[in-house]
C-alpha positions in Angstrom: -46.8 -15.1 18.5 -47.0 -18.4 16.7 -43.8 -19.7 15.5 -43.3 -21.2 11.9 -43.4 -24.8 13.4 -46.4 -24.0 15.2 -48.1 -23.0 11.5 -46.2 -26.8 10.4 -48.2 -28.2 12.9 -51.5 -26.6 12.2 -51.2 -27.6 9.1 -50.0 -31.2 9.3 -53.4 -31.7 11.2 -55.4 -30.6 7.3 -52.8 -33.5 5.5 -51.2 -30.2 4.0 -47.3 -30.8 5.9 -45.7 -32.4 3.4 -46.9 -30.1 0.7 -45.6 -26.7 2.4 -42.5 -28.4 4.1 -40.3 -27.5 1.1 -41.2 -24.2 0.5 -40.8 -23.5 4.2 -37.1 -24.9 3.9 -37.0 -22.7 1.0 -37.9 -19.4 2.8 -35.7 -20.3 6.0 -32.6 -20.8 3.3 -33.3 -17.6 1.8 -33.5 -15.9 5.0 -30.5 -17.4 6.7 -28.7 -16.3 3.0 -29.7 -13.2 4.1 -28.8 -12.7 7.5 -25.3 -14.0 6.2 -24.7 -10.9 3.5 -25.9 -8.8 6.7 -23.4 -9.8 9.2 -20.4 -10.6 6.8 -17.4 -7.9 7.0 -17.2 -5.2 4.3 -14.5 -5.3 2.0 -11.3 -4.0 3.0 -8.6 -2.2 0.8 -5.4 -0.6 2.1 -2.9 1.9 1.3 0.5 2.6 2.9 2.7 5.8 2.9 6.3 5.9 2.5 7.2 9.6 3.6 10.5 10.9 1.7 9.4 14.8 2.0 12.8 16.4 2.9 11.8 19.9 3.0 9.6 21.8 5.4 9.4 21.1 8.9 7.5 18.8 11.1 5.4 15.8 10.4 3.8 14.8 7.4 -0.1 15.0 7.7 -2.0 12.4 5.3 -6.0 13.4 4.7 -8.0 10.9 2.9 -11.4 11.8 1.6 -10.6 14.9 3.9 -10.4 13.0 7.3 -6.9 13.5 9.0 -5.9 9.3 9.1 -3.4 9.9 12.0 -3.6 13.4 14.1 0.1 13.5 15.1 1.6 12.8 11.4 4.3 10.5 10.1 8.1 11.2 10.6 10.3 11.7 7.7 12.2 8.2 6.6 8.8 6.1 8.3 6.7 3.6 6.4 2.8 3.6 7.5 1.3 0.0 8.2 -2.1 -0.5 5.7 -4.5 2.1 5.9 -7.9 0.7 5.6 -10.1 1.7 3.3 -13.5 0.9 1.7 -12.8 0.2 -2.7 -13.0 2.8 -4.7 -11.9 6.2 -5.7 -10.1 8.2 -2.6 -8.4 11.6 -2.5 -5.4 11.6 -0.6 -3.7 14.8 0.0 -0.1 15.0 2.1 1.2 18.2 3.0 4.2 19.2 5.4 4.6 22.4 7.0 6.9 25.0 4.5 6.0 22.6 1.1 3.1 22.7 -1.1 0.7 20.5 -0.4 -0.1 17.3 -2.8 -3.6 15.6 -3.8 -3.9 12.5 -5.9 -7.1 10.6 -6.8 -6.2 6.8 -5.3 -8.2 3.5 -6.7 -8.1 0.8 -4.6 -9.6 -2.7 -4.6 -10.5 -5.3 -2.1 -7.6 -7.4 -0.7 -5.5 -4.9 -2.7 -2.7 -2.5 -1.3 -1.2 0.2 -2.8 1.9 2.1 -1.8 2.2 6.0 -1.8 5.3 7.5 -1.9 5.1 11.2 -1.4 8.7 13.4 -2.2 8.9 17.2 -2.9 10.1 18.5 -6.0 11.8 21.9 -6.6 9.6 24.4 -8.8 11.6 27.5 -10.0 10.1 31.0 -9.4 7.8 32.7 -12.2 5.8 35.8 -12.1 3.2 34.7 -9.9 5.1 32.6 -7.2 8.6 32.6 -6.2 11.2 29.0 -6.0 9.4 26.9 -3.7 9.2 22.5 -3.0 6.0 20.9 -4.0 4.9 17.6 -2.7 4.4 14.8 -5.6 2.8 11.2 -4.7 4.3 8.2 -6.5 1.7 5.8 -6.6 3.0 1.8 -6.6 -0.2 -0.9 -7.4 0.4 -4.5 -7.3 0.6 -6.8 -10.2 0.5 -10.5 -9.3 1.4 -12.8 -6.6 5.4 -13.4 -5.9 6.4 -17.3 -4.9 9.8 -16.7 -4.1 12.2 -13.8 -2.6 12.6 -10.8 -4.8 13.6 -6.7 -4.9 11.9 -3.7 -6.2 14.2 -0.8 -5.9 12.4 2.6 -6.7 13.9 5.6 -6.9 12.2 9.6 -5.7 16.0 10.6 -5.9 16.4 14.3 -7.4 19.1 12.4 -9.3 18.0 11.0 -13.1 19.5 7.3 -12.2 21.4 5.7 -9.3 23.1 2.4 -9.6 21.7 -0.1 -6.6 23.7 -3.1 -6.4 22.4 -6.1 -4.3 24.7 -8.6 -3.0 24.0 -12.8 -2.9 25.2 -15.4 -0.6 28.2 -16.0 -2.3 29.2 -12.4 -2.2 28.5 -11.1 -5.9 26.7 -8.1 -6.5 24.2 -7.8 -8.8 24.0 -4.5 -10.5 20.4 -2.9 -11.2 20.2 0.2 -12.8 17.1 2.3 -11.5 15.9 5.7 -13.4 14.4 8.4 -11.2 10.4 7.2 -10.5 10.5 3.9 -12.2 11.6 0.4 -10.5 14.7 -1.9 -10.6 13.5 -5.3 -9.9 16.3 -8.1 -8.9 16.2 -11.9 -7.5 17.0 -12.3 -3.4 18.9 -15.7 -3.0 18.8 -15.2 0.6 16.3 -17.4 2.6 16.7 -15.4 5.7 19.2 -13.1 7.3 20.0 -9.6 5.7 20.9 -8.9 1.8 23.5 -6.3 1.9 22.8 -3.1 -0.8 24.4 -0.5 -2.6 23.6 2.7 -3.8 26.0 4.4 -6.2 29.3 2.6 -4.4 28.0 3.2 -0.7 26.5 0.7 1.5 22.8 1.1 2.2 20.8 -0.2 5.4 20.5 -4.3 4.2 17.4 -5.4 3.6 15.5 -7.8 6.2 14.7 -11.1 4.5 12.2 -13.5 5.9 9.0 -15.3 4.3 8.5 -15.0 0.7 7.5 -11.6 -1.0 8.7 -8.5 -2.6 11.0 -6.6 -0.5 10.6 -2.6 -1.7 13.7 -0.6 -1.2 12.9 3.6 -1.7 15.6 5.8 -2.8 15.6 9.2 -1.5 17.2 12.2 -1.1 17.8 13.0 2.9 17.8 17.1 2.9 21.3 17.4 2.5 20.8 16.2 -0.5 22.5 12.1 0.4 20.9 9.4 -0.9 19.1 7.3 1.8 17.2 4.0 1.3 13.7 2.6 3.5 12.9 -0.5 3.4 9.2 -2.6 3.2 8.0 -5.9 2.5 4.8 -6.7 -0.1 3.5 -9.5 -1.3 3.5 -8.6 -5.3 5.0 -7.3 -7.4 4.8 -3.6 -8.0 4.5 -1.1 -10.8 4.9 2.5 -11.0 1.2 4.2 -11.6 
């Protein structure tokens, strides 16, 4: 099989080479474009889950688009790394043995994460169904990029506001309201070490400080009925969806 430069050469020998050389260039650019877009990664999106179900029994199971994204499920109190996903439109449904099951339609974007926090809620008994928990999914998407150190406390708590209180260097503690599925934001001073927190007068588990970011601290209820606090670091800001 005769090679491009074989066709060059045949061609130089008719005084035609220097006529075709730049729209052979041309073509090899085009098809070395080409086999770039082909071999280039897809884009990547992610989505974590923070798992604050308290009710029922045994792991939480997380299905996206139907497909069961880790078999053994996720403890209650644990944070999932990013869940890779293609962008778009998912469905994510998390259900726990002895709750209803919850679904919610997830858009993500490339090089975007977005946090799921899934808690059970109470529904009284009617006619057709008697008291039983129901599994909600707070959804948290990024807003912009954070330069320094900062805190995004969010609360799933069944209570309608706690009082977090997050304690600087010099041992004042800064006092930051948080209303029950909307986000308390506050400045960390510390470069490194541990911030210590409070929740409603008691001390929480202090938050881990290290590079620059947004450091998410979850409220939650534990299920005798305590608040408890779980800790994660991002790298934007958040806001409730």
């Amino acid at each position: 099989m005769k090679t491009i430069f074989d066709i060059l050469q045949f061609f130089s020998t008719l005084g035609l080479c220097r006529l075709l050389l730049p729209m052979t260039l041309a073509l090899s650019s085009q098809l070395l474009l080409g086999q770039d877009k082909k071999d280039a990664p897809p884009p990547v999106c992610f989505i974590r889950i923070a798992n604050t179900i308290a009710p029922g029994t045994g792991n939480v199971k997380v299905m996206v688009d139907s497909k069961d994204v880790y078999p053994p499920g996720y403890k209650f109190g644990a944070v999932t790394g990013g869940i890779g996903l293609p962008p778009g439109i998912h469905t994510v449904t998390i259900s726990r043995e002895g709750v209803k099951e919850g679904t919610s339609k997830v858009t993500v974007e490339k090089d975007q994460t977005v946090s799921l926090i899934p808690f059970a809620e109470l529904v009284p008994a009617t006619d057709q169904e008697p008291v039983h928990y129901v599994i909600h999914i707070l959804r948290l998407k990024q807003k912009e990029i954070q330069e320094g150190r900062s805190a995004s406390f969010i609360s799933v708590s069944g209570l309608p506001e706690v009082l977090a209180e997050l304690r600087d260097p010099a041992g004042k503690w800064e006092k930051i309201p948080v209303k029950r599925l909307k986000i308390g934001e506050a400045t960390i001073h510390y470069p490194e070490g541990y911030a210590p927190v409070r929740v409603n007068g008691k001390g929480m588990n202090p938050i881990p400080i290290a590079d620059a970011g947004n450091y998410v601290v979850v409220l939650y209820d534990d299920p005798e009925g305590n608040i408890c606090t779980l800790n994660f670091r991002d790298f934007k800001y958040l806001s409730a969806d």
